[in-house]
DRENDO-1510 file (C-alpha; in Angstrom, 1 decimal, always signed):
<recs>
REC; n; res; u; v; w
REC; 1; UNK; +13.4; -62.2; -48.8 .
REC; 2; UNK; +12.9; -65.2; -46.7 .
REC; 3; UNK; +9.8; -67.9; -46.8 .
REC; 4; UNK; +8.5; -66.4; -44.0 .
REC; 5; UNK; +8.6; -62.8; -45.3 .
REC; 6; UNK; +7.3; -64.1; -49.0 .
REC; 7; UNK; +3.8; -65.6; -47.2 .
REC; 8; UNK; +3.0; -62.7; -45.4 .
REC; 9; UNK; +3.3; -60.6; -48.7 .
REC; 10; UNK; +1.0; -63.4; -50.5 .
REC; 11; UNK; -1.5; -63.7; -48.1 .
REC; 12; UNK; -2.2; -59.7; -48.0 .
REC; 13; UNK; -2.4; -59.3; -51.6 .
REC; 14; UNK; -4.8; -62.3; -52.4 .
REC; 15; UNK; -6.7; -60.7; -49.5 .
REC; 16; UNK; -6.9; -57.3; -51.0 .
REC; 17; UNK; -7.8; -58.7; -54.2 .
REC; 18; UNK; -10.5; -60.7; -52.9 .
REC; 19; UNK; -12.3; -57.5; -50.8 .
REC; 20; UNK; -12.4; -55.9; -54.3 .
REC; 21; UNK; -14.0; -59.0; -55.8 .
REC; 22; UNK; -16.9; -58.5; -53.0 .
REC; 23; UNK; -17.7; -54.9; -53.1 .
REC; 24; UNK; -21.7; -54.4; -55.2 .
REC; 25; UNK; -20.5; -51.2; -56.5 .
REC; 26; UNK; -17.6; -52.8; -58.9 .
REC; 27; UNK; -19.2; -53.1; -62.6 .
REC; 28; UNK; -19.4; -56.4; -64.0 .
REC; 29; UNK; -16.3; -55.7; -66.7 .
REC; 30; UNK; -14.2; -55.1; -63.6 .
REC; 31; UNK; -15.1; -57.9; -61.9 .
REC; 32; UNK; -13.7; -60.6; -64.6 .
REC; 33; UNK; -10.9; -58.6; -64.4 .
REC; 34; UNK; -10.3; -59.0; -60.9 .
REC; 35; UNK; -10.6; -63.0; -61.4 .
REC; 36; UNK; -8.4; -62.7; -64.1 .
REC; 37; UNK; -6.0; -60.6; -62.2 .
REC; 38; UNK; -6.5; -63.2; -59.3 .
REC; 39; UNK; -6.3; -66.1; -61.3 .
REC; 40; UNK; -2.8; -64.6; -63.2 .
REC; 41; UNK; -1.4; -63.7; -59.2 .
REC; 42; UNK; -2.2; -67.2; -58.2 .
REC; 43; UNK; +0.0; -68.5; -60.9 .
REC; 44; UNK; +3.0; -65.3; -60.9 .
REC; 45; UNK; +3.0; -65.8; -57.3 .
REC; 46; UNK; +3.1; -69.6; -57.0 .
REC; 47; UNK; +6.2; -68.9; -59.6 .
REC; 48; UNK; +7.7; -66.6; -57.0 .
REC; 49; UNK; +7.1; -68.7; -54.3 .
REC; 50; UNK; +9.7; -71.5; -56.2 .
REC; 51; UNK; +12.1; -68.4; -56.8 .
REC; 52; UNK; +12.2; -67.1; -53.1 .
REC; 53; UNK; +12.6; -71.3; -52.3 .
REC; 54; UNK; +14.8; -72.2; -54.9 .
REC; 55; UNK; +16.8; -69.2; -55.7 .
REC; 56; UNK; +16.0; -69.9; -59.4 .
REC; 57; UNK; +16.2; -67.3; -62.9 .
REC; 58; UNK; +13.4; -65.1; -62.0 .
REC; 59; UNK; +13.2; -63.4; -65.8 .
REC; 60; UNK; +9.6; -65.1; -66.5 .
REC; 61; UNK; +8.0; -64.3; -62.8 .
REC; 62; UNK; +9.4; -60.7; -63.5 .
REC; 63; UNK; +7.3; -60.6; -66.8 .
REC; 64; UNK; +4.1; -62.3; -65.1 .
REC; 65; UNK; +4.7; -59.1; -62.6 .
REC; 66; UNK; +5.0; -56.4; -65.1 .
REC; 67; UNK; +1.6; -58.2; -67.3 .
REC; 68; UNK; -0.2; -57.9; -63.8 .
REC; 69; UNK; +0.7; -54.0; -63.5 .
REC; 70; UNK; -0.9; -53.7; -67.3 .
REC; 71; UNK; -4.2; -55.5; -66.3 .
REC; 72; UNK; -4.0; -53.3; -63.3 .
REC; 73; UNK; -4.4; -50.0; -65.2 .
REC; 74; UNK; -7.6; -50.3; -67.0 .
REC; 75; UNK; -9.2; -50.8; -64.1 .
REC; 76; UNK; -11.7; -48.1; -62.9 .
REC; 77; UNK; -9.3; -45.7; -60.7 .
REC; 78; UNK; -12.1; -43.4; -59.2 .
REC; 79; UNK; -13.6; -46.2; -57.4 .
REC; 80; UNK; -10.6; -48.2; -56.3 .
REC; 81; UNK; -7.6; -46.8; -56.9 .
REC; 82; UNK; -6.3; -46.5; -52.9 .
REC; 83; UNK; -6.3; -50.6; -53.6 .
REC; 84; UNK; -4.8; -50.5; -56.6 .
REC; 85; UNK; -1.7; -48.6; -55.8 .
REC; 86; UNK; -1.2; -50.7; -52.4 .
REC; 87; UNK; -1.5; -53.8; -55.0 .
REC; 88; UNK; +0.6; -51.7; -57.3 .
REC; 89; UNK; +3.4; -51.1; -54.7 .
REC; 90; UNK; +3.3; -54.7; -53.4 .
REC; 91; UNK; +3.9; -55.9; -56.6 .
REC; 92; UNK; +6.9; -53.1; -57.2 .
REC; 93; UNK; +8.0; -54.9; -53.7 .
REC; 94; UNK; +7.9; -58.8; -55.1 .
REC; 95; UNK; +9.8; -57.4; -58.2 .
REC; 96; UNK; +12.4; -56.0; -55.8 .
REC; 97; UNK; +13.0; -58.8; -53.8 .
REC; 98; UNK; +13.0; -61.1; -56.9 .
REC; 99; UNK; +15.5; -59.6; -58.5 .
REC; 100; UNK; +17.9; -59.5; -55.8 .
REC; 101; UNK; +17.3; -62.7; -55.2 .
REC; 102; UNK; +17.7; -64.2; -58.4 .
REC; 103; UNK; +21.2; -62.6; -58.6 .
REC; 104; UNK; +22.5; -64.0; -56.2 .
REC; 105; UNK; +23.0; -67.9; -57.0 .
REC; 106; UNK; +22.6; -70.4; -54.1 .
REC; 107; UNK; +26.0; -71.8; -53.2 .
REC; 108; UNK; +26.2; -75.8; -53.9 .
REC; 109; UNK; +29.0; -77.8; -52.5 .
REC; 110; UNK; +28.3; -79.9; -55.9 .
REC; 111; UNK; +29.3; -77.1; -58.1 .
REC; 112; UNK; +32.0; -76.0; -55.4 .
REC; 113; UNK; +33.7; -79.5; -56.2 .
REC; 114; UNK; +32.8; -80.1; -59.4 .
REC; 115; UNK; +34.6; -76.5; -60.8 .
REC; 116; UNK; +37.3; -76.9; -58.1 .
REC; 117; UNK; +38.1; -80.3; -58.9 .
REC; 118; UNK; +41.6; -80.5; -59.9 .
REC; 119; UNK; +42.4; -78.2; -57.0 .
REC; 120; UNK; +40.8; -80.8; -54.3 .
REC; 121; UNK; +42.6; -83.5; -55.8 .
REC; 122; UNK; +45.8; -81.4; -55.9 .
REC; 123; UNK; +45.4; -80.6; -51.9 .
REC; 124; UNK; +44.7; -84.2; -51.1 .
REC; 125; UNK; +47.8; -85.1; -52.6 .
REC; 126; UNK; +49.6; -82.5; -50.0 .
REC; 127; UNK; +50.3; -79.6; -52.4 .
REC; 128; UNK; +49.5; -76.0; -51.2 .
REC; 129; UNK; +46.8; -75.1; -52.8 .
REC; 130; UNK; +43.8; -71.6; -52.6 .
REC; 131; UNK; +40.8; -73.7; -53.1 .
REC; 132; UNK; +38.0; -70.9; -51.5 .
REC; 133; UNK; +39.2; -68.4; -54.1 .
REC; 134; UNK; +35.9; -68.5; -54.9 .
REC; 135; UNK; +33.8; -67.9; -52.2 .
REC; 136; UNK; +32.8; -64.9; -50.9 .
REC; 137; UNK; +34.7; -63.0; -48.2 .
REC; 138; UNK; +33.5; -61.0; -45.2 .
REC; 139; UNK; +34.9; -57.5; -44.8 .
REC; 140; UNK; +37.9; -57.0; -42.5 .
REC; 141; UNK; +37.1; -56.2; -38.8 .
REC; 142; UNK; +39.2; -53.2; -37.3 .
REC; 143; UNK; +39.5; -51.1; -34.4 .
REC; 144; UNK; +39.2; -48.1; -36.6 .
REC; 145; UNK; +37.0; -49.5; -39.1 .
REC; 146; UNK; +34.6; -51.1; -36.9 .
REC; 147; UNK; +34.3; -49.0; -34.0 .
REC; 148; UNK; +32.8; -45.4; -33.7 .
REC; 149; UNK; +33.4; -42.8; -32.9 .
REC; 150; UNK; +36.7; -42.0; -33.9 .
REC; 151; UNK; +39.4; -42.1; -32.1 .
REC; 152; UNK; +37.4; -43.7; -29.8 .
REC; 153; UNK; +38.7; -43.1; -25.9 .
REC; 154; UNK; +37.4; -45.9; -24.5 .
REC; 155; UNK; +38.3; -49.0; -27.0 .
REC; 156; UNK; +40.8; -50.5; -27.1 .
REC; 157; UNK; +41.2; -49.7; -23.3 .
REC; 158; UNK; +44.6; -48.5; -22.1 .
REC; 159; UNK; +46.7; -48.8; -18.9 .
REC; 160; UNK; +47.8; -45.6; -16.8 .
REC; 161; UNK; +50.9; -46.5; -15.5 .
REC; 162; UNK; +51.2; -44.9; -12.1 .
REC; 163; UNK; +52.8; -42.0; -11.3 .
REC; 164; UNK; +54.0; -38.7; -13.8 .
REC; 165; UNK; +57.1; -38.9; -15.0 .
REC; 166; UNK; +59.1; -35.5; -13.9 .
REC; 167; UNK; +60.5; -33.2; -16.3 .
REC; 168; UNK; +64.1; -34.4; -15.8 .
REC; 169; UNK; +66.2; -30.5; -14.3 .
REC; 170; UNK; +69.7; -30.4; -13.2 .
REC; 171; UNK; +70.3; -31.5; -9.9 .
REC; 172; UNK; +71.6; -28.4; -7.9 .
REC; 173; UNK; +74.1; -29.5; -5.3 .
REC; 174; UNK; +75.9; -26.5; -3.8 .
REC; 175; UNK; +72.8; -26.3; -0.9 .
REC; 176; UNK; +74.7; -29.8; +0.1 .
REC; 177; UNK; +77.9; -28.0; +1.5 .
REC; 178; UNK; +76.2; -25.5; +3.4 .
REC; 179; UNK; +75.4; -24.8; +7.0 .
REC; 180; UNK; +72.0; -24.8; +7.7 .
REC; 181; UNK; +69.9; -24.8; +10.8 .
REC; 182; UNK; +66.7; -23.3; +12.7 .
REC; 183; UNK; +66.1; -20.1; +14.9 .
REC; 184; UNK; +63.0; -19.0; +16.7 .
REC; 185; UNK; +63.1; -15.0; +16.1 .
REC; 186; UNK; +62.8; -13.4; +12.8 .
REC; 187; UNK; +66.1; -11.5; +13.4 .
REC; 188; UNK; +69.1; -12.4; +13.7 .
REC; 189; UNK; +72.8; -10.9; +14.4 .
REC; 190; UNK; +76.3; -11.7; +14.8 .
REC; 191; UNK; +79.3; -10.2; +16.6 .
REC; 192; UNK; +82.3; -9.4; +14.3 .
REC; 193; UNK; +85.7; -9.1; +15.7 .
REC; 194; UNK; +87.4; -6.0; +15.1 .
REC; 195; UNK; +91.4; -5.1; +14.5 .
REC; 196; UNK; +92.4; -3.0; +17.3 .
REC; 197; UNK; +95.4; -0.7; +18.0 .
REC; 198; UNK; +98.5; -2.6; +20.3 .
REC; 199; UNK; +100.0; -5.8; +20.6 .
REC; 200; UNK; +102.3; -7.7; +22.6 .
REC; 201; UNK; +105.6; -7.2; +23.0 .
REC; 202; UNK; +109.3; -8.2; +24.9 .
REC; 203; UNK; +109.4; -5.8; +27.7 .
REC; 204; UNK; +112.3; -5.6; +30.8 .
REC; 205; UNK; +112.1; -6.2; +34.6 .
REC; 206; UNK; +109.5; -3.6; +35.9 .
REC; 207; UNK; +109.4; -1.9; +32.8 .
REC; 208; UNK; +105.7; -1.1; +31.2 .
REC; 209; UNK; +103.5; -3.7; +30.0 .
REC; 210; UNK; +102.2; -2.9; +26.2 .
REC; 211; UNK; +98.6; -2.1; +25.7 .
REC; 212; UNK; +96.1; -3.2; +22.9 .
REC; 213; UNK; +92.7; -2.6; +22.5 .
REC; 214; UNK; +89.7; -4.7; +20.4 .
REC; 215; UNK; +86.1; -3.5; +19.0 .
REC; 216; UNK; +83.4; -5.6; +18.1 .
REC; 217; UNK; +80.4; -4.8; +15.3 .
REC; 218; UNK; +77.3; -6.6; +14.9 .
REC; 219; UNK; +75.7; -7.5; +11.5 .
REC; 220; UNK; +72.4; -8.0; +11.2 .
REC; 221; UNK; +69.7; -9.8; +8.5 .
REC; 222; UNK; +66.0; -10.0; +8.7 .
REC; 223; UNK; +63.9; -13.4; +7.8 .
REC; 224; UNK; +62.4; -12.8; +4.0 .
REC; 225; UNK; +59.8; -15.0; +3.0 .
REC; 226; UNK; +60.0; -17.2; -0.3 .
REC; 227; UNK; +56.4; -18.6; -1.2 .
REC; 228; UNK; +54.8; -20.3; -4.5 .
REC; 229; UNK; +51.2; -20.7; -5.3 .
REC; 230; UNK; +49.1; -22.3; -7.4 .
REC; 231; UNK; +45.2; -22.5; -7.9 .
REC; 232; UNK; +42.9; -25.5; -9.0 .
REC; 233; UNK; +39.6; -26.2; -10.0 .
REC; 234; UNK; +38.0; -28.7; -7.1 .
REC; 235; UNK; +36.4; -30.5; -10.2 .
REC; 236; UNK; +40.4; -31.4; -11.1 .
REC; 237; UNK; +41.6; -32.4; -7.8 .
REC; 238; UNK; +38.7; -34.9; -7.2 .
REC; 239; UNK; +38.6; -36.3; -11.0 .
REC; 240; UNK; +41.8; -37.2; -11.8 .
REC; 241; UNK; +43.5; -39.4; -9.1 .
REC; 242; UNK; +46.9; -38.2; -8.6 .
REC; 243; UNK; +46.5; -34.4; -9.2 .
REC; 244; UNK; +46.7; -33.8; -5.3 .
REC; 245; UNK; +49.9; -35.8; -4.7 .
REC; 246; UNK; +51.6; -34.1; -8.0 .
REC; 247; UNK; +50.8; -30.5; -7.2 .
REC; 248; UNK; +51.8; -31.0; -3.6 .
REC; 249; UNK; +55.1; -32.4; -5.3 .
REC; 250; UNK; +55.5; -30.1; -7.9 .
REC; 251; UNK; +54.5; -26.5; -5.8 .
REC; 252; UNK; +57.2; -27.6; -2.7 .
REC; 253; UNK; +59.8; -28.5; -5.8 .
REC; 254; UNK; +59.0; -25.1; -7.2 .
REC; 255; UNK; +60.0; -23.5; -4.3 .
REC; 256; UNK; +63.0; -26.0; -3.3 .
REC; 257; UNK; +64.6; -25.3; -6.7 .
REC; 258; UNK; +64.0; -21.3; -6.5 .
REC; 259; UNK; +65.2; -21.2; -2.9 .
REC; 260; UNK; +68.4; -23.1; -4.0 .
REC; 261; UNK; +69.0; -21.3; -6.4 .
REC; 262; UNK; +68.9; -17.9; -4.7 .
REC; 263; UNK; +71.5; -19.2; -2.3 .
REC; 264; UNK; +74.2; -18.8; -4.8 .
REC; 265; UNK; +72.3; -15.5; -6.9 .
REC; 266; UNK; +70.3; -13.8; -3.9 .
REC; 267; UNK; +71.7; -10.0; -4.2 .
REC; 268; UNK; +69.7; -9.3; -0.8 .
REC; 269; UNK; +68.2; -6.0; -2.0 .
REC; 270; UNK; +64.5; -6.0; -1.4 .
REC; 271; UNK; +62.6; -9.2; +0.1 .
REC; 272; UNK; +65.7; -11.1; -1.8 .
REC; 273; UNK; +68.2; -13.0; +0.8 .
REC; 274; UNK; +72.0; -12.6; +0.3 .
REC; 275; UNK; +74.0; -15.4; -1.2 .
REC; 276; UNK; +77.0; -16.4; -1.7 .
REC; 277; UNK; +78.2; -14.8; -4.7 .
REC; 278; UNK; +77.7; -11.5; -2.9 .
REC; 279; UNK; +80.1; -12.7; +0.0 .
REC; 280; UNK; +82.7; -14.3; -2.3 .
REC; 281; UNK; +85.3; -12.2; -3.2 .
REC; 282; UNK; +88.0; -12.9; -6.8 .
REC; 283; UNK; +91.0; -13.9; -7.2 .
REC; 284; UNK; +93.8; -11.1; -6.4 .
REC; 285; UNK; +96.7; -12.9; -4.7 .
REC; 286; UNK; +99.7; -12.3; -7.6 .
REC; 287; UNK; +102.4; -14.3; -6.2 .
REC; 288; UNK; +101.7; -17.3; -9.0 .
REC; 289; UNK; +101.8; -14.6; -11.7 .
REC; 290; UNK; +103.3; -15.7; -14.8 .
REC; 291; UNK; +105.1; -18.7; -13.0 .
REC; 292; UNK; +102.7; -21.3; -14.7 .
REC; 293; UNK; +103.3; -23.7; -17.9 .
REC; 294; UNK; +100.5; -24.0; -19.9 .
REC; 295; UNK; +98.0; -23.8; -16.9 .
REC; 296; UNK; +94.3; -25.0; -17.0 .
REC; 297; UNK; +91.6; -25.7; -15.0 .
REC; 298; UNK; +93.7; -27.4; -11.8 .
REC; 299; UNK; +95.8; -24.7; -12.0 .
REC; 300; UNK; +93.1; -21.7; -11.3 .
REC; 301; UNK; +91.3; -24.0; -8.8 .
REC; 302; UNK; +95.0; -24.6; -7.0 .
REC; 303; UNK; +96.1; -20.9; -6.9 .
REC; 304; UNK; +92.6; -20.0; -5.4 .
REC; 305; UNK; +93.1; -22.3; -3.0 .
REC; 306; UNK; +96.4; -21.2; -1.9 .
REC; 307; UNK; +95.1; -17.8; -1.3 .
REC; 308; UNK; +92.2; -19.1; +0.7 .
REC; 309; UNK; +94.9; -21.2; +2.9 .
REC; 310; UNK; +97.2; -18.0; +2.6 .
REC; 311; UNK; +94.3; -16.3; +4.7 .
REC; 312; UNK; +94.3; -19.1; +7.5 .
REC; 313; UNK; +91.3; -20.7; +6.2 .
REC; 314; UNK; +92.1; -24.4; +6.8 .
REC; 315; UNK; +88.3; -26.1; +6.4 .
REC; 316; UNK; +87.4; -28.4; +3.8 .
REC; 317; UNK; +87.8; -26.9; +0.2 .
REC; 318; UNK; +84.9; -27.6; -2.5 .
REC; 319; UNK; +85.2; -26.7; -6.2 .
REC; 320; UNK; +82.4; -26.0; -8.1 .
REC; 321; UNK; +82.4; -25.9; -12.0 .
REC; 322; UNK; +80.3; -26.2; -15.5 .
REC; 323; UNK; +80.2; -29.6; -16.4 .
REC; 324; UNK; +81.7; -28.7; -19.7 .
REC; 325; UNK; +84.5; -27.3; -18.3 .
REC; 326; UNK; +84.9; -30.1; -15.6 .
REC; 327; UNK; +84.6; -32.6; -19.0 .
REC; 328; UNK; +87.4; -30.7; -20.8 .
REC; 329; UNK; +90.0; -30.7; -17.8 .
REC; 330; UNK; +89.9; -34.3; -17.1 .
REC; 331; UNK; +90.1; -34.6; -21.1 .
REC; 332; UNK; +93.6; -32.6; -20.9 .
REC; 333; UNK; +96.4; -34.2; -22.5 .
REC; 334; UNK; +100.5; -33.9; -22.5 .
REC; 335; UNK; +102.6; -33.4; -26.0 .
REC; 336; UNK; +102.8; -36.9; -26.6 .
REC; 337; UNK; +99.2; -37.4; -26.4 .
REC; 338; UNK; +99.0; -39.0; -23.1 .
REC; 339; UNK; +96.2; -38.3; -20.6 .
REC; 340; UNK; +97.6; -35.6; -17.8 .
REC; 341; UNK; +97.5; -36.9; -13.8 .
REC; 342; UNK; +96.2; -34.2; -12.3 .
REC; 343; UNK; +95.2; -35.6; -8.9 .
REC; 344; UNK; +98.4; -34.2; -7.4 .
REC; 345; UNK; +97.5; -30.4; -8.8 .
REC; 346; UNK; +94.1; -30.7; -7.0 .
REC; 347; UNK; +95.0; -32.8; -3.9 .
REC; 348; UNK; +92.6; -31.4; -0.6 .
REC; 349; UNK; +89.7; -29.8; -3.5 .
REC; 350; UNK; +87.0; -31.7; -4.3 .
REC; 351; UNK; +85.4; -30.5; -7.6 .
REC; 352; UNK; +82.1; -30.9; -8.1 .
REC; 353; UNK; +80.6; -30.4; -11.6 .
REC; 354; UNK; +77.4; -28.2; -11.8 .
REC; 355; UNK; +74.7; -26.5; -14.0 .
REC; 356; UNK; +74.5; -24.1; -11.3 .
REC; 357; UNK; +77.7; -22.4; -12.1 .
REC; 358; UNK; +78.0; -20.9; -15.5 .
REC; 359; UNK; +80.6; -21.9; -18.1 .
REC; 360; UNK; +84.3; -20.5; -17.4 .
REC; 361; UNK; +83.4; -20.1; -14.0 .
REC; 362; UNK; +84.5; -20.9; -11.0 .
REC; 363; UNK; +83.6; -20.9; -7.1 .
REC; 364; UNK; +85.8; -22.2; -4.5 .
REC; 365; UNK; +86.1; -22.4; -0.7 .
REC; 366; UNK; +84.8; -23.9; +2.5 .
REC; 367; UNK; +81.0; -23.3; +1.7 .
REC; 368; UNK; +80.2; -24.1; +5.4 .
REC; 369; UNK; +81.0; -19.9; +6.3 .
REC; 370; UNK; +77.4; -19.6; +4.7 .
REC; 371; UNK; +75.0; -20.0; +7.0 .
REC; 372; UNK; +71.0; -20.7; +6.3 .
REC; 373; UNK; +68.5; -19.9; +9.4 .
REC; 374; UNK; +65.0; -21.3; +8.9 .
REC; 375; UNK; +62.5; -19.5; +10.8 .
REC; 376; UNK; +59.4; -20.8; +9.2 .
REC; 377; UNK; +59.9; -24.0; +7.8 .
REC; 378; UNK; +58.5; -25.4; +4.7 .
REC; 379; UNK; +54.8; -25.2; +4.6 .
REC; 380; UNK; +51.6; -26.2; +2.8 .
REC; 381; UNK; +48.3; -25.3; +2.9 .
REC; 382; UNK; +44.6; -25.3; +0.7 .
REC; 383; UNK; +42.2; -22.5; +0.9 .
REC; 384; UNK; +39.9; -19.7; -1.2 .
REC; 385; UNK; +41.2; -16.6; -2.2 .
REC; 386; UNK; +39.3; -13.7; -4.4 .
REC; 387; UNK; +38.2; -13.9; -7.8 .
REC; 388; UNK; +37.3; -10.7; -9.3 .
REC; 389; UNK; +33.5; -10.0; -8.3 .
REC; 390; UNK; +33.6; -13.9; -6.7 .
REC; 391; UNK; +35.4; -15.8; -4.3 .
REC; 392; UNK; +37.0; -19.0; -5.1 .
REC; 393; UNK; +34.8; -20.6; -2.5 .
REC; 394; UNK; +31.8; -20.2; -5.2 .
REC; 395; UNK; +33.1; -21.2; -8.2 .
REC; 396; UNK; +34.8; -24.3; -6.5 .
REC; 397; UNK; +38.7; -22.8; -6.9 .
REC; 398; UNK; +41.2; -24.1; -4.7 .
REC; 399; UNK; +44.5; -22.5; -3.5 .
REC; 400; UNK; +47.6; -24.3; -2.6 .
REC; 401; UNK; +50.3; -22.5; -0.8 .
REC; 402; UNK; +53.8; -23.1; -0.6 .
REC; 403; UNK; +56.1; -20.9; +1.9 .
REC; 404; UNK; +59.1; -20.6; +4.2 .
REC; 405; UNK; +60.8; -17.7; +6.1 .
REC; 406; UNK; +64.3; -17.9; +5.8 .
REC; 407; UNK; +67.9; -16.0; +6.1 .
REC; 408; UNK; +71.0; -16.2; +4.6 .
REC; 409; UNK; +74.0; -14.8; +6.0 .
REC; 410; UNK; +77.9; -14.7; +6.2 .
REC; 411; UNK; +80.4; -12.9; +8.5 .
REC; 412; UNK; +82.6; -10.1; +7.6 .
REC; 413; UNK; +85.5; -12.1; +8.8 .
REC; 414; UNK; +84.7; -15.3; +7.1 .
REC; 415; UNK; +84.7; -13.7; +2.9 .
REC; 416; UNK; +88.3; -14.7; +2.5 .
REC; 417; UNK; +87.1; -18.6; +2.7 .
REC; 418; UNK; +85.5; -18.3; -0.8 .
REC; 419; UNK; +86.7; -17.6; -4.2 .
REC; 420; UNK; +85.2; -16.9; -7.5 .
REC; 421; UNK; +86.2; -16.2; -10.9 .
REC; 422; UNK; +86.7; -16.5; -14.6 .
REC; 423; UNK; +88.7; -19.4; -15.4 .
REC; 424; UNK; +90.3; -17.6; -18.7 .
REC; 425; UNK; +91.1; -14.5; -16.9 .
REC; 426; UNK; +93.3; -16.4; -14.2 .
REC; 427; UNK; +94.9; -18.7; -16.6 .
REC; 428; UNK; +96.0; -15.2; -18.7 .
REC; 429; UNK; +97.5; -14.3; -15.2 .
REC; 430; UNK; +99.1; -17.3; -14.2 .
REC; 431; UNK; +100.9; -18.2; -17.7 .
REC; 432; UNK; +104.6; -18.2; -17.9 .
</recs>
């Protein structure tokens, strides 16, 4: 309690004490002891008043306080008891405020030096010394202790960095080594040569000429569709800042990596497109049987090769293989420890290491016999759809469509230019 704060509490009691005096109803006996009482306040409270100043021992002003309270019983309660207890309480109040006050000793620099002498003396000399040991500390200030709520999302503030950081997939590469290019009908069809009867042949003077004949066959495919959609509250797309450019991104990548992947896997029943491991045919040539020394992964990938050259296929050969099994080939060693040269075994095949193919597999050939029409070319595009009883327009629901129409197709003719197989099972067939 402050100076301030001590007169405002003395100058309502002494007034309360001296309406009582004034009142014509108070019986004489009761009025000494009102001049008592205000004669005893004037003294307790000048004795305060040095306390709340000083910051003295309050022990005698606390018994002036509690002989006040005894004078204050006897008097006649039916008449003024209402003042009496506000008196009362404001007393209760002083006594409060006194006693925390007196507890807590005013800080002198005298005494500060006086007890810490030997400790000044030591710190003027230049020795490290604690000399505030004494002194009382504030609490310590933390960003968990001293702000609320907690955790708190706004303090301390933090930096977005821009952009999302992808979820990190294996990078699909056999698309690469396609052919791939646009037509403007949702059909399409080749013409396939076909074996027929005759052929040429040394003939005399006037004699005959041979006869041959030829047939053609079509094959046909139909555009299928691939699509991907996703839906949105509006709410999302306007609140946070990137959510339009990242589920732009993500939906076409959705349906990049599906379509891709269906390339290689597409079994063409259905809506499905056909890929290339329905048009790839295995490894049957047996010419290399049991001719091989310790054979490995060269080996398979060389043997394929020379039955794709062995069926006049002269294009560019690619290899595709599981990374582990890529990893262990170039990892091959001789008997004396030494890594094997194996650039001759594979000279003309590029091998290209991929998730795509599964482990002791293998795919090889000129990848450019698979052809990939676009018809509809990637598209995107926002709108409402149905929900349940509602429509997306009125609960604010936005759907983003991803699509492409598309064929995949191969000729008849053209199957010998790929390969595919288990690596084990021609090794077992190629070992000496």
């Amino acid at each position: 309690m402050n100076k301030k704060e001590f007169e405002a509490k003395e100058f309502a009691i002494m007034q309360k004490i001296g309406e009582l005096k004034k009142r014509e109803d108070i019986k004489e006996d009761a009025k000494k002891t009102f001049e008592a009482i205000e004669s005893a306040f004037a003294d307790t409270l000048g004795s305060i008043k040095s306390v709340v100043e000083a910051s003295e021992n309050a022990s005698q002003v606390e018994e002036k306080l509690k002989d006040l309270s005894t004078k204050l019983e006897g008097v006649e309660k039916a008449k003024f008891g209402d003042s009496i207890d506000a008196i009362k309480t404001s007393l209760e109040d002083l006594k409060g405020k006194v006693k925390v006050q007196s507890d807590e000793k005013a800080f002198k620099w005298e005494d500060f030096y006086t007890e810490n002498a030997e400790k000044t003396k030591a710190a003027r000399a230049g020795h490290s010394h604690v000399i505030f040991e004494n002194m009382k500390a504030a609490g310590l200030i933390t960003t968990t202790g001293n702000i609320a709520p907690q955790p708190n999302p706004y303090i301390p503030s933090t930096t977005i960095l821009p952009g999302v950081v992808p979820v990190t997939l294996p990078a699909q590469r056999i698309i690469n080594y396609i052919s791939r290019s646009s037509i403007s009908t949702p059909n399409i069809a080749l013409v396939n040569e076909i074996n027929g009867e005759g052929d040429a042949a040394f003939v005399a003077q006037g004699a005959l000429k041979p006869l041959f004949d030829f047939d053609f066959k079509t094959e046909d495919a139909k555009v299928k569709k691939i699509a991907v959609r996703v839906k949105v509250a509006e709410e999302m797309m306007t609140d946070v800042s990137f959510m339009a450019t990242e589920t732009e991104r993500l939906v076409g990548e959705k349906l990049q990596r599906f379509l891709n992947t269906k390339i290689l896997t597409g079994t063409g029943a259905g809506e499905e497109i056909k890929g290339i491991n329905e048009y790839a045919g295995g490894y049957v040539q047996t010419c290399l049987n049991g001719k091989i020394t310790a054979p490995g992964l060269p080996e398979v990938l060389a043997a394929a090769a020379s039955q794709i050259r062995s069926l006049g296929f002269a294009g560019p050969l690619v290899a595709f293989v599981n990374p582990c099994d890529y990893t262990d080939n170039i990892l091959r060693k001789d008997s004396t420890g030494q890594l094997l040269d194996l650039t001759g075994v594979l000279e003309g095949i590029e091998v290209v290491p991929t998730g795509e193919i599964d482990p002791d597999n293998f795919l090889i050939g000129d990848l450019s016999k698979y052809r990939l029409f676009v018809y509809q070319d990637y598209t995107l595009r926002y709108g409402y759809g149905l929900n349940g009883a509602n429509s997306d327009f009125e609960t604010n629901v936005i759907t983003i469509l991803a699509e492409m129409r598309i064929v995949g197709i191969m000729s008849q003719n053209e199957i010998g230019a790929l390969v595919k197989g288990v690596i084990s099972d021609v090794i077992a067939e190629l070992e000496a």
